[in-house]
N, C-alpha and C positions, 0 to 999 in steps of 0.2 A: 334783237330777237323779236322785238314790236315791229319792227319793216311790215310781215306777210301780215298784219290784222291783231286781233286781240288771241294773247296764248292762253287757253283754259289752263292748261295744264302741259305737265313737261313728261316726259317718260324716258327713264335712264335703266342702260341695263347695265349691271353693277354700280349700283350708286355707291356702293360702302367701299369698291376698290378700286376701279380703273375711274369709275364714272364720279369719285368723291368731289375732284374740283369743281367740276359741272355742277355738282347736285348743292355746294354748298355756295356757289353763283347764285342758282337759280332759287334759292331760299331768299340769299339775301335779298333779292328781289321781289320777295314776296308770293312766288309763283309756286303752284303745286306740284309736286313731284310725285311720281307714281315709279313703282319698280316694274321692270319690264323684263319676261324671262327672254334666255335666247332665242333668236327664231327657230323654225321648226327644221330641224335638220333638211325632210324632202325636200321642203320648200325652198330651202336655200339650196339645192341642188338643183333646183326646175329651177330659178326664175335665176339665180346668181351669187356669188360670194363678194358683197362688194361692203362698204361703211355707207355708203350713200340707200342701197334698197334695204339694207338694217334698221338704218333709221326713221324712212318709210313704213317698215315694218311696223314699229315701234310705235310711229303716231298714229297705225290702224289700231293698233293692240287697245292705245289709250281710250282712244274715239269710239271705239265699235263697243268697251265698257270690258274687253278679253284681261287687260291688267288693269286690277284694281286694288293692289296692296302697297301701303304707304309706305313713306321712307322709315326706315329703322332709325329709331331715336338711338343718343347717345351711350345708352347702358347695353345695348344690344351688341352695340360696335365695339365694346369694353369687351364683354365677354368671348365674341370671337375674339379678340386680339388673343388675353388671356389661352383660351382653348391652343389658339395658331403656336403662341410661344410654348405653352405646354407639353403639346404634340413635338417640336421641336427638340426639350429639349430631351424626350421620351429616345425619340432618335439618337441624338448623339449620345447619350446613354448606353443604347444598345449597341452603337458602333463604337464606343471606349473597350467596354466589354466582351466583344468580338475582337477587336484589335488583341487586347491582353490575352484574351484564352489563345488564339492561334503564336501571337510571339511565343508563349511560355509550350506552347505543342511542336512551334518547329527552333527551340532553342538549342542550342549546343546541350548535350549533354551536363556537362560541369555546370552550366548556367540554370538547366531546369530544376526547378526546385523538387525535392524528395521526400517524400512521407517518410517519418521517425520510422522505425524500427516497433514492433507491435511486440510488446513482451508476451510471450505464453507462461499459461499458468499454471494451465495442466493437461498434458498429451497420457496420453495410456491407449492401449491397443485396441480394438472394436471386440465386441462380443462375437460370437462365429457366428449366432443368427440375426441378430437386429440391426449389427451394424455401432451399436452403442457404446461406450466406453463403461467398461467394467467397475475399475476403480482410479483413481486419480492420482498421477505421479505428479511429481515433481519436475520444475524443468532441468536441463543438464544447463551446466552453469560453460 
């Protein structure tokens, strides 16, 4: 990495997941690491989609002072982990729950499970103006 001259500094984009090995190279080495966002979409339309003018990119970003936000320490990277499996397992949660609701919607009959039976307690006829029940029977057995 010392071949072109002295590296101020390194600029990786995603250091915490594509760019980890790199970034934890370039520590052990002593060398700054700076996070570096993607390039700009236009731009990488005008000039090219390539790993080599990215990385170009990268060391203008560094140099010209455009990225200047350090590597995320270790507790940072916890907590997305964290978040990542969390998120996770929110998902298969809702596709357990999805699965079960539709089996039990397109189950055979015999198979889908049936609400008890709702005892009544008391039917009586409606009042002729409100609609109300008058007085309260009994159920028929």
């Amino acid at each position: 990495m010392h071949a072109h001259g002295t590296v101020a500094a390194v600029g990786v984009e995603g250091p915490s997941s594509y760019g980890s090995g790199f970034t934890h190279a370039a520590l052990q080495a002593d060398l700054s690491v700076v996070e570096v966002n993607r390039p700009d979409k236009a731009e990488r339309r005008r000039v090219g989609k390539s790993d080599p003018i990215d990385a170009y990119a990268a060391a203008r970003a560094v140099v010209s002072g455009r990225a200047t936000s350090a590597q995320k320490d270790g507790a940072i990277v916890g907590i997305h982990a964290l978040q990542t499996a969390a998120r996770s397992a929110i998902k298969a949660r809702t596709a357990t729950l999805n699965q079960i609701t539709h089996l039990l919607i397109t189950a055979p009959t015999p198979s889908a499970p049936s609400a008890p039976p709702c005892p009544v307690t008391s039917v009586s006829p409606p009042l002729p103006d409100s609609g109300r029940s008058a007085t309260p029977r009994t159920p028929r057995s």
